[in-house]
N, CA, C and O of each residue as an XYZ file, in Angstrom:
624
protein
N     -54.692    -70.877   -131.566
C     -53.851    -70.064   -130.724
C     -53.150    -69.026   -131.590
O     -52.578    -69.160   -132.672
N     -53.326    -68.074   -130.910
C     -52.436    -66.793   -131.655
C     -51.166    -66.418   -131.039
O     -50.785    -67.003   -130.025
N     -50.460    -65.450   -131.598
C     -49.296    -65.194   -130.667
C     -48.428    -64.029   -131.313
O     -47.489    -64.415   -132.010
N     -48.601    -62.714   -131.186
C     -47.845    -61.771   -131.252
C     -46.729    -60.912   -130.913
O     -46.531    -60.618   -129.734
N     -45.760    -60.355   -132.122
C     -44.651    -59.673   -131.892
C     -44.174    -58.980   -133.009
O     -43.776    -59.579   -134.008
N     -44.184    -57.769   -132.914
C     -43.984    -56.652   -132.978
C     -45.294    -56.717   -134.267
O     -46.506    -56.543   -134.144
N     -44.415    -57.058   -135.565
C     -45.060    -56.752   -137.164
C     -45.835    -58.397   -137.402
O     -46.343    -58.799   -138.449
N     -45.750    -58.990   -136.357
C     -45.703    -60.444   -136.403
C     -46.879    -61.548   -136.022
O     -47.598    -61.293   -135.055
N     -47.017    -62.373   -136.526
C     -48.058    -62.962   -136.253
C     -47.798    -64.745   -136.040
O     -47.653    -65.324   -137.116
N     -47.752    -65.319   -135.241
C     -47.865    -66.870   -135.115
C     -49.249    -67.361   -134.623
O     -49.670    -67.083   -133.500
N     -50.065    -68.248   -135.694
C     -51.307    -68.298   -135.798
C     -51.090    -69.736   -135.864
O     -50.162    -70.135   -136.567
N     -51.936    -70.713   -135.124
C     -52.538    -72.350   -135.710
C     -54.098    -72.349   -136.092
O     -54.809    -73.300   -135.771
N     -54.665    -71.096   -136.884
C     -55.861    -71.242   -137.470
C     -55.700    -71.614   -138.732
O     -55.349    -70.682   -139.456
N     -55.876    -73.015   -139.454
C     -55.796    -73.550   -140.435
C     -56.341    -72.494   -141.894
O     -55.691    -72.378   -142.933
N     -57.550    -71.885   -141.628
C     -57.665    -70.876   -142.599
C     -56.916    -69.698   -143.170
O     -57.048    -69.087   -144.230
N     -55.955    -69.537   -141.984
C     -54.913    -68.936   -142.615
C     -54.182    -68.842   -143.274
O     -53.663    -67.787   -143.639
N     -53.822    -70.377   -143.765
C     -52.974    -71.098   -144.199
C     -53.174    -70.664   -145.948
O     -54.176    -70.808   -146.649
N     -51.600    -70.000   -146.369
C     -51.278    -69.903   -147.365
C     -50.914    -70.971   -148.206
O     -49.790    -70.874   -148.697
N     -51.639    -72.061   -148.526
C     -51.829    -72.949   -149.225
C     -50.607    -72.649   -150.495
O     -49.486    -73.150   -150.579
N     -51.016    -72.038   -151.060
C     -49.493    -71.245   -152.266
C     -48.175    -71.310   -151.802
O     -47.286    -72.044   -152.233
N     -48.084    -70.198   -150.571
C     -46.800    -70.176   -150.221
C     -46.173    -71.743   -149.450
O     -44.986    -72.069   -149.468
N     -47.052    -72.379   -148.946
C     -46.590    -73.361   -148.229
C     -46.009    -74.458   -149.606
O     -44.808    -74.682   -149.756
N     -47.014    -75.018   -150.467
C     -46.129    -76.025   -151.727
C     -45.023    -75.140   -151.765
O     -43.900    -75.397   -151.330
N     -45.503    -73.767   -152.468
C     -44.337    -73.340   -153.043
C     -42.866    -73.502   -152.678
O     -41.882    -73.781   -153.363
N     -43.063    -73.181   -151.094
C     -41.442    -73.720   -150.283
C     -40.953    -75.245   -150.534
O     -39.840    -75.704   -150.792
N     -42.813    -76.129   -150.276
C     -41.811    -77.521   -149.842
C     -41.589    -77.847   -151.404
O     -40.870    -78.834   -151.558
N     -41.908    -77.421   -152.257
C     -42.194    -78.370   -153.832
C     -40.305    -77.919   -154.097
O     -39.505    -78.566   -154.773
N     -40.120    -77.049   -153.566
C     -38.222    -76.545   -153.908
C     -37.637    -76.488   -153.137
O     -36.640    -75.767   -153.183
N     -37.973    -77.264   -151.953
C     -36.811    -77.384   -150.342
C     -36.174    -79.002   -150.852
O     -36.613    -79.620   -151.822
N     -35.282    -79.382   -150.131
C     -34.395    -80.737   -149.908
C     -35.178    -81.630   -150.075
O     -35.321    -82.490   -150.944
N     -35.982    -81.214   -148.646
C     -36.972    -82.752   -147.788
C     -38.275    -83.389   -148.935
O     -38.368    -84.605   -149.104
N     -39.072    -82.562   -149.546
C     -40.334    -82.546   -150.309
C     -40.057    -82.194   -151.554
O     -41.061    -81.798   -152.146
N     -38.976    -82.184   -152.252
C     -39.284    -81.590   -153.507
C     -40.168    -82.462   -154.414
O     -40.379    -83.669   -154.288
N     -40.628    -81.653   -155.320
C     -41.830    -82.080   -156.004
C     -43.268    -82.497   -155.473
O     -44.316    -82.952   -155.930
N     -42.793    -82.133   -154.382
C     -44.270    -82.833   -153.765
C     -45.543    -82.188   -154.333
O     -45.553    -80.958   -154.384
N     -46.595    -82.851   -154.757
C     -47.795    -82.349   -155.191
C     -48.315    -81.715   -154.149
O     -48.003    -81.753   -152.958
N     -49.607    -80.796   -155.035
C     -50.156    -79.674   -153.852
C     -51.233    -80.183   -153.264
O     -51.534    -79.704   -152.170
N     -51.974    -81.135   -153.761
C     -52.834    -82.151   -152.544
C     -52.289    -83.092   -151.711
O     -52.859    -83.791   -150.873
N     -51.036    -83.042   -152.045
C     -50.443    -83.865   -150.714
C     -50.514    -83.017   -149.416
O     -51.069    -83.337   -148.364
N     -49.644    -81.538   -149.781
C     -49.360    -80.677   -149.035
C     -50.553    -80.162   -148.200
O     -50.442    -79.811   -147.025
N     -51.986    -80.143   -149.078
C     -53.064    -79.686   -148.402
C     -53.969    -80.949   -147.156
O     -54.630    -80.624   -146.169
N     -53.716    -82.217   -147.603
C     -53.749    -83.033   -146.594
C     -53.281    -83.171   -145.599
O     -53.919    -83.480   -144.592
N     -51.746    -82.927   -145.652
C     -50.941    -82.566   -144.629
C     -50.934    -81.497   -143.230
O     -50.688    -81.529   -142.025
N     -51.381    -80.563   -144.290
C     -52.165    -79.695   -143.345
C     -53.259    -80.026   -142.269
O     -53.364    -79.800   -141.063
N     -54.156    -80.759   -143.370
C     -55.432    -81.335   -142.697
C     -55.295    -82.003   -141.473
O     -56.021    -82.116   -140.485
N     -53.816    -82.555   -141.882
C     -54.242    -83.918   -140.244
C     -52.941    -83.472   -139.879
O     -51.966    -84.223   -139.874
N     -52.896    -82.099   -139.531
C     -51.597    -81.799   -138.748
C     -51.557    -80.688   -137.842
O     -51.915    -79.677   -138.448
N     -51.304    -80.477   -136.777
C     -51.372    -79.131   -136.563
C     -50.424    -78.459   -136.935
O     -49.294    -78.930   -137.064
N     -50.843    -76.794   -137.254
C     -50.325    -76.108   -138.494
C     -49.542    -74.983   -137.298
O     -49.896    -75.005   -136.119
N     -48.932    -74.451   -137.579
C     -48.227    -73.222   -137.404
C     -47.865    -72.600   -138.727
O     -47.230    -73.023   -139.693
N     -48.678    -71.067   -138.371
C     -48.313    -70.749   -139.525
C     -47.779    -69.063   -138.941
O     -48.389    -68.458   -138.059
N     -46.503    -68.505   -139.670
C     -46.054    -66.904   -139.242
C     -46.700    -65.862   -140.322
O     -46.929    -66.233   -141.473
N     -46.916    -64.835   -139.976
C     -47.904    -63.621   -140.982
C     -47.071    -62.495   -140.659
O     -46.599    -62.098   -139.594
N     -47.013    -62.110   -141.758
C     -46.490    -60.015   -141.394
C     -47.967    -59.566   -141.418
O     -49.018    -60.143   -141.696
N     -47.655    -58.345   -141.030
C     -48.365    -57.295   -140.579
C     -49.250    -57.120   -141.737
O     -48.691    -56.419   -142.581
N     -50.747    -57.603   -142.188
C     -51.180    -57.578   -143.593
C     -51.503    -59.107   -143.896
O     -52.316    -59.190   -144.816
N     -51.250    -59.888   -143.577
C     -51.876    -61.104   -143.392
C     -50.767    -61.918   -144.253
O     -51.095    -63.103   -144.314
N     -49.373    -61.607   -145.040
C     -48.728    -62.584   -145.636
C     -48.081    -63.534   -145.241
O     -46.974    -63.078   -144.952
N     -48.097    -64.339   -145.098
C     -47.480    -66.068   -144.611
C     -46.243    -66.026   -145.062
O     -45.982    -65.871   -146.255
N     -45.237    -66.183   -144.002
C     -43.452    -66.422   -144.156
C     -43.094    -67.340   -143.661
O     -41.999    -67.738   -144.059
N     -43.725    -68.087   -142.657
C     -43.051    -69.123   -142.205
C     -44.138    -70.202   -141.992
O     -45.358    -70.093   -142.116
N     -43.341    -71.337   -141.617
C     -44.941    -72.351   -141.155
C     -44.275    -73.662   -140.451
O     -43.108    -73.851   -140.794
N     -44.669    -74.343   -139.777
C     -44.142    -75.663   -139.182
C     -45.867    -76.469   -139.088
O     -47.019    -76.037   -139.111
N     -45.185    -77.924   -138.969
C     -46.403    -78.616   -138.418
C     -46.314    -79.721   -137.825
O     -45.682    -80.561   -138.466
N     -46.710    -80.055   -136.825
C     -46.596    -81.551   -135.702
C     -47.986    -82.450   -136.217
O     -49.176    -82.244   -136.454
N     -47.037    -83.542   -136.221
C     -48.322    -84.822   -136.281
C     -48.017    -85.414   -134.970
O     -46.856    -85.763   -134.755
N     -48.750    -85.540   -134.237
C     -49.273    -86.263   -132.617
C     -50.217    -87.086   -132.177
O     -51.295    -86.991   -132.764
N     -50.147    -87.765   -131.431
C     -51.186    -88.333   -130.867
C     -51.353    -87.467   -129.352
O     -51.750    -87.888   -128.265
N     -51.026    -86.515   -129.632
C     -51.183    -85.284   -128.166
C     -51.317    -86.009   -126.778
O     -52.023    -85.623   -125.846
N     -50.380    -87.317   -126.804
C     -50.241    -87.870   -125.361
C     -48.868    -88.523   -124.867
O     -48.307    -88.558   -123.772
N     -48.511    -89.113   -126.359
C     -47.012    -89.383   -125.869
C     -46.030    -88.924   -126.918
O     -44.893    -88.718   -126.494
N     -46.201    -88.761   -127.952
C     -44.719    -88.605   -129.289
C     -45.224    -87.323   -130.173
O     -46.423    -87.168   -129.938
N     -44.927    -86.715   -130.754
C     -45.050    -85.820   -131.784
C     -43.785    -85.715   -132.904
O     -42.624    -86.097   -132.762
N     -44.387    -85.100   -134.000
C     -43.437    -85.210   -135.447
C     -43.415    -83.762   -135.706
O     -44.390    -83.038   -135.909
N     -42.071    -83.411   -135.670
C     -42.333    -81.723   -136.152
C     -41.449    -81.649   -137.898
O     -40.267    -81.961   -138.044
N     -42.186    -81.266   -138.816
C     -42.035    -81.680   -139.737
C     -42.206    -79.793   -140.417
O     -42.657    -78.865   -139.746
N     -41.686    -79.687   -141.911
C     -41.233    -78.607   -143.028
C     -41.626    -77.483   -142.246
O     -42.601    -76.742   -142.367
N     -40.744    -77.490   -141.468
C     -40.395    -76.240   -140.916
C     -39.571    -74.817   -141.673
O     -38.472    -74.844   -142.227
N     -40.356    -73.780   -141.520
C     -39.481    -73.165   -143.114
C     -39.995    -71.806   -142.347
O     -41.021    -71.665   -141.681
N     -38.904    -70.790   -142.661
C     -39.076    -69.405   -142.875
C     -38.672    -68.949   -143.745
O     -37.445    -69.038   -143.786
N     -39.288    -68.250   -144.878
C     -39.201    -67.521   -146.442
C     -37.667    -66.933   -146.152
O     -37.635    -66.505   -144.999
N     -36.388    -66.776   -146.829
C     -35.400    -66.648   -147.001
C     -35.748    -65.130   -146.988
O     -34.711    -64.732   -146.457
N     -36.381    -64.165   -147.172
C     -36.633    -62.787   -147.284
C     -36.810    -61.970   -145.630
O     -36.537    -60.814   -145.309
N     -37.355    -63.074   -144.835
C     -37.712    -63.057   -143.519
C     -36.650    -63.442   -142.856
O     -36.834    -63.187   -141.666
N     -35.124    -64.174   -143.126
C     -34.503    -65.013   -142.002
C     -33.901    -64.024   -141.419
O     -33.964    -62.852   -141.789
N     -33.127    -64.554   -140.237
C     -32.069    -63.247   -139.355
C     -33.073    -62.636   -138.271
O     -32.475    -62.216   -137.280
N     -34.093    -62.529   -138.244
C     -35.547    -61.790   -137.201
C     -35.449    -62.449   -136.419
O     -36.161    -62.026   -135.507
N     -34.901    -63.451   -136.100
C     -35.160    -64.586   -134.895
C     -36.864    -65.646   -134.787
O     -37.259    -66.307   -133.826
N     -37.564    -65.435   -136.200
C     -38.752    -66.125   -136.202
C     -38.365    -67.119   -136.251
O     -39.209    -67.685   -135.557
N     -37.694    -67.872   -136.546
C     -37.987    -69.754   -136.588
C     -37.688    -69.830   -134.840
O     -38.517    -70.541   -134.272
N     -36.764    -69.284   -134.031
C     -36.810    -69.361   -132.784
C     -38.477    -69.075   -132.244
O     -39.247    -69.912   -131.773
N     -38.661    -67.988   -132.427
C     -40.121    -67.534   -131.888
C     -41.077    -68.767   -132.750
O     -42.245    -68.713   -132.365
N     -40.931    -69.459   -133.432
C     -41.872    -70.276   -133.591
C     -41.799    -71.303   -133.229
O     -42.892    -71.869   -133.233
N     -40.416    -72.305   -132.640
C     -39.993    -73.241   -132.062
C     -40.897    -73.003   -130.410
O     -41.816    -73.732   -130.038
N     -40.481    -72.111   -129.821
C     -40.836    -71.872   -128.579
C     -42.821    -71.832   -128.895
O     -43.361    -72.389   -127.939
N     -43.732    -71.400   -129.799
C     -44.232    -71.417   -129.445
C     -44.998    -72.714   -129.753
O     -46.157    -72.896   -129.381
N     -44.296    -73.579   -130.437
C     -44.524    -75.215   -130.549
C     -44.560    -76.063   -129.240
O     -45.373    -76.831   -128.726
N     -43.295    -75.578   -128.919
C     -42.851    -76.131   -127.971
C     -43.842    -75.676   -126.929
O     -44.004    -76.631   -126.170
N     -44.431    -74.856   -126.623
C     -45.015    -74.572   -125.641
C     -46.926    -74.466   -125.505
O     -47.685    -74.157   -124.586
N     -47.117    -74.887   -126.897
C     -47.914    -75.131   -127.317
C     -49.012    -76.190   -125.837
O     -48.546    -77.145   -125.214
N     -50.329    -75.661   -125.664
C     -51.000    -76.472   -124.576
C     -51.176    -77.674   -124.832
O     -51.281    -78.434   -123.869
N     -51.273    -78.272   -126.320
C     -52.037    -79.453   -126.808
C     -50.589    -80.412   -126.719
O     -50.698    -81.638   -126.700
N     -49.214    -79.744   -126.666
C     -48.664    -80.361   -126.729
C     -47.470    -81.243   -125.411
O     -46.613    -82.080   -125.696
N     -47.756    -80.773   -124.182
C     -47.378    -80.938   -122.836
C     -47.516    -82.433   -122.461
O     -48.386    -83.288   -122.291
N     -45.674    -82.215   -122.412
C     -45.910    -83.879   -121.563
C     -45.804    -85.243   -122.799
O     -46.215    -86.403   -122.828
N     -45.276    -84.647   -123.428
C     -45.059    -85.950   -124.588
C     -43.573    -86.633   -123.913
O     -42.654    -86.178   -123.233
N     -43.864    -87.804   -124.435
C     -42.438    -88.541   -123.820
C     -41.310    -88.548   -125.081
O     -40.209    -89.063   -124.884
N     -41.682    -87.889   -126.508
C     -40.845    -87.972   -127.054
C     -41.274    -86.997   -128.354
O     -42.440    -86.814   -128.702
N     -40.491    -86.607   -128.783
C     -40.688    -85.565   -129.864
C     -39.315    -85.824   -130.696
O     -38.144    -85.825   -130.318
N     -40.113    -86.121   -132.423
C     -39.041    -86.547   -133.470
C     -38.493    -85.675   -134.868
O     -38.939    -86.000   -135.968
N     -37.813    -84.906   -134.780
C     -37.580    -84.326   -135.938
C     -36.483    -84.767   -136.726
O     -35.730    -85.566   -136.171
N     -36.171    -84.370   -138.112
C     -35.204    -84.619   -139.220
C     -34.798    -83.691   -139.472
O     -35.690    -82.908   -139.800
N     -33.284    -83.043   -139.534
C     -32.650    -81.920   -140.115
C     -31.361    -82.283   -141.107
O     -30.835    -83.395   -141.153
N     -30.976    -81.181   -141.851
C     -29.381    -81.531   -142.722
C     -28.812    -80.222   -141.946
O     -27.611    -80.230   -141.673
N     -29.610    -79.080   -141.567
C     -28.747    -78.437   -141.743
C     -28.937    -77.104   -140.317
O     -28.338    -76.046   -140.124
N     -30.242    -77.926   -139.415
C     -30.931    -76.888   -138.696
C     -30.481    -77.570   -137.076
O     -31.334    -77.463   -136.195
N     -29.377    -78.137   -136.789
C     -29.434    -78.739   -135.942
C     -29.026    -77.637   -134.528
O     -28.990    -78.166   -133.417
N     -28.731    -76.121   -134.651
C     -27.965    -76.150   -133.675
C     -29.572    -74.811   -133.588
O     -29.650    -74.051   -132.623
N     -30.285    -74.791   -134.345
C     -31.758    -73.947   -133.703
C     -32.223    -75.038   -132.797
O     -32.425    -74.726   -131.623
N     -32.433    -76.343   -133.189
C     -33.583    -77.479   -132.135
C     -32.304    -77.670   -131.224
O     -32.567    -78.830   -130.907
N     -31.614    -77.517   -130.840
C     -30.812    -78.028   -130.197
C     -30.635    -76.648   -128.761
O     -29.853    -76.431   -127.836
N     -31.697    -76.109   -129.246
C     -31.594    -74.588   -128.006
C     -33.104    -75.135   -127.628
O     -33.539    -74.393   -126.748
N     -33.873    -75.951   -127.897
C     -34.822    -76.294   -127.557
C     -34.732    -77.742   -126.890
O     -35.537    -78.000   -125.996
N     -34.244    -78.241   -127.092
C     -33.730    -79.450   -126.266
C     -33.615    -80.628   -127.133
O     -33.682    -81.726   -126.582
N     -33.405    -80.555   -128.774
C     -33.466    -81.615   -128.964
C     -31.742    -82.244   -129.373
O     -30.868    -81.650   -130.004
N     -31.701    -83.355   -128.874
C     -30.325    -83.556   -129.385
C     -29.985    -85.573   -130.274
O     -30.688    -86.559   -130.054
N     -29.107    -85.533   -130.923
C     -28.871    -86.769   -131.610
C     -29.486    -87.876   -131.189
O     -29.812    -87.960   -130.004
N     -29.691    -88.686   -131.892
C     -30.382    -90.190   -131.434
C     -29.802    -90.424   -130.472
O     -28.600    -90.164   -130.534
N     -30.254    -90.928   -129.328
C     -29.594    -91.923   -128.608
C     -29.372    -93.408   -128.591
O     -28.463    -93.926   -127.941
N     -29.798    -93.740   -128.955
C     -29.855    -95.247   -130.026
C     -30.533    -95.121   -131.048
O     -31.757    -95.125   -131.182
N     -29.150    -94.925   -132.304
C     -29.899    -94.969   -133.556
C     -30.527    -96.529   -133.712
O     -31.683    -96.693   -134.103
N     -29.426    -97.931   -133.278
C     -29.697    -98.714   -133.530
C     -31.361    -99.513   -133.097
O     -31.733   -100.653   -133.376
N     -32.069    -98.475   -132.372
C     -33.188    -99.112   -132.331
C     -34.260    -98.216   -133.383
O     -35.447    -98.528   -133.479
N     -33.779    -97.310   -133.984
C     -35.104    -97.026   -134.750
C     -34.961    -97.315   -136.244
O     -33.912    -97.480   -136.868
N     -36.168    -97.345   -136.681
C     -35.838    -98.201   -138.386
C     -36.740    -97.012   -139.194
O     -37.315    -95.936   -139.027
N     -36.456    -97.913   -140.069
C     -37.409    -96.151   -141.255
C     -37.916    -97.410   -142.297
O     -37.431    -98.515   -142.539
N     -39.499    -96.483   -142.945
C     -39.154    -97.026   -144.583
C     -39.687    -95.654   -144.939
O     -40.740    -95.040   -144.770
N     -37.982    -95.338   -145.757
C     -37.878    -93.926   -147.107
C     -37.859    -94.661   -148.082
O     -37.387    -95.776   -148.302
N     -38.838    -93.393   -149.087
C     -39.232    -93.237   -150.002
C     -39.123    -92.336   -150.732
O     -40.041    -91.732   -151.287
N     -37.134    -91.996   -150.877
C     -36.941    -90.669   -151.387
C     -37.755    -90.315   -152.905
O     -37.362    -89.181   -153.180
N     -38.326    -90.590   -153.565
C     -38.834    -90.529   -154.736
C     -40.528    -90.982   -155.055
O     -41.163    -91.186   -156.089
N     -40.878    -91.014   -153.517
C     -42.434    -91.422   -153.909
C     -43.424    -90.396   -154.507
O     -44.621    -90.659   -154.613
N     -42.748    -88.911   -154.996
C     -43.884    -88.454   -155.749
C     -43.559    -88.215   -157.006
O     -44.001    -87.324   -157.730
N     -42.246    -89.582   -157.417
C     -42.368    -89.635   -158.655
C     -43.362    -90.962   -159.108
O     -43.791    -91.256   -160.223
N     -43.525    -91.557   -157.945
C     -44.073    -92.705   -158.569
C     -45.594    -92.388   -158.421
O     -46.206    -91.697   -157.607
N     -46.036    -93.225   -159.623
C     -47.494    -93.207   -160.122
C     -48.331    -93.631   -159.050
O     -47.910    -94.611   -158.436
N     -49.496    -93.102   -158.641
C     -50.632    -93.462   -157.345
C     -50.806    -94.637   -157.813
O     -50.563    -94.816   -159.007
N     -51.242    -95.669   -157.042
C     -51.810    -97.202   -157.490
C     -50.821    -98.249   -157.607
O     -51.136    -99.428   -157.452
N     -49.396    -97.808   -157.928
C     -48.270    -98.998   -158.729
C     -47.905    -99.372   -157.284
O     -48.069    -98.575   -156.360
N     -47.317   -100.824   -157.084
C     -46.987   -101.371   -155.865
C     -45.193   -100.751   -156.262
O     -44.690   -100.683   -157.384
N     -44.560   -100.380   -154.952
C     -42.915   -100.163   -154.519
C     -42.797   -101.302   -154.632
O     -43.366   -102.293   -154.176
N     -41.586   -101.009   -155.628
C     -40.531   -101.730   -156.053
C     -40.080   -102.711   -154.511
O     -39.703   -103.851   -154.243
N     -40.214   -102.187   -154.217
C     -39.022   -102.953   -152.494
C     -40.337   -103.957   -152.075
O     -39.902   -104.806   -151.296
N     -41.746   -104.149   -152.312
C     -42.389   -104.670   -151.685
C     -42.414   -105.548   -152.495
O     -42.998   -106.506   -151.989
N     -41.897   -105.895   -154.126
C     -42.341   -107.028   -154.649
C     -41.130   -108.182   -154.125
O     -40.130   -107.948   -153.447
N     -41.567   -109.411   -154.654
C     -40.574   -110.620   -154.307
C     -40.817   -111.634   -155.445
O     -40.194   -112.695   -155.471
């Protein structure tokens, strides 16, 4: 799906995908730092991609949902290049997530923010409603740890 405005481009054709610019954000954002660049390119793989382009094909922004495109979706490193913010693109790219065909009719949609709460929150998303029923296992530091070694938390 494509989707144009003005100098602008919102594309989910995976070949588009600025592979560079995308680590480059998450390897120095909050959520992913350090993350390796075959993580990031897997991620891609089994995700649907949103990706934003100027006029010339350069990649500024990008989001991506993991779904089972029937009941829940994950909208995950959502980012517009700091050179780009103020345009109103992370809005124009929310809406076109949100409105996305593959994605209609989910009974629940889950995101994580520190600091983006009052953009999803024009889209409808708002605070847990029972935190006490959902659980996590984080792994703030799993791309320091070595591929193969068992987490610490799983031994006994």
């Amino acid at each position: 799906m494509e989707h144009r405005r003005g100098e602008f481009l919102i594309s989910t054709n995976r070949a588009r995908m600025d592979l560079d610019v995308v680590h480059g954000f998450l390897t120095n954002c909050y959520w992913a730092k350090g993350i390796p660049r075959d993580v990031v390119a897997r991620s891609i793989e089994h995700s649907l991609c949103f990706g934003i382009y100027e006029e010339g094909g350069a990649q500024v922004g990008f989001a991506r949902v993991v779904s089972d495109f029937a009941t829940v979706a994950y909208l995950g490193d959502v980012f517009v290049l700091e050179s780009h913010r103020g345009r109103g693109l992370s809005k124009w790219l929310m809406q076109c997530i949100i409105e996305h065909p593959s994605l209609q009719n989910l009974r629940r949609w889950i995101l994580l923010t520190r600091d983006a709460h009052e953009l999803y929150a024009k889209f409808g998303f708002t605070p847990v409603k029972a935190p006490e029923r959902y659980m996590e296992l984080h792994r703030p530091n799993v791309y320091e740890t070595p591929l193969g070694k068992p987490h610490e938390e799983f031994r006994s």
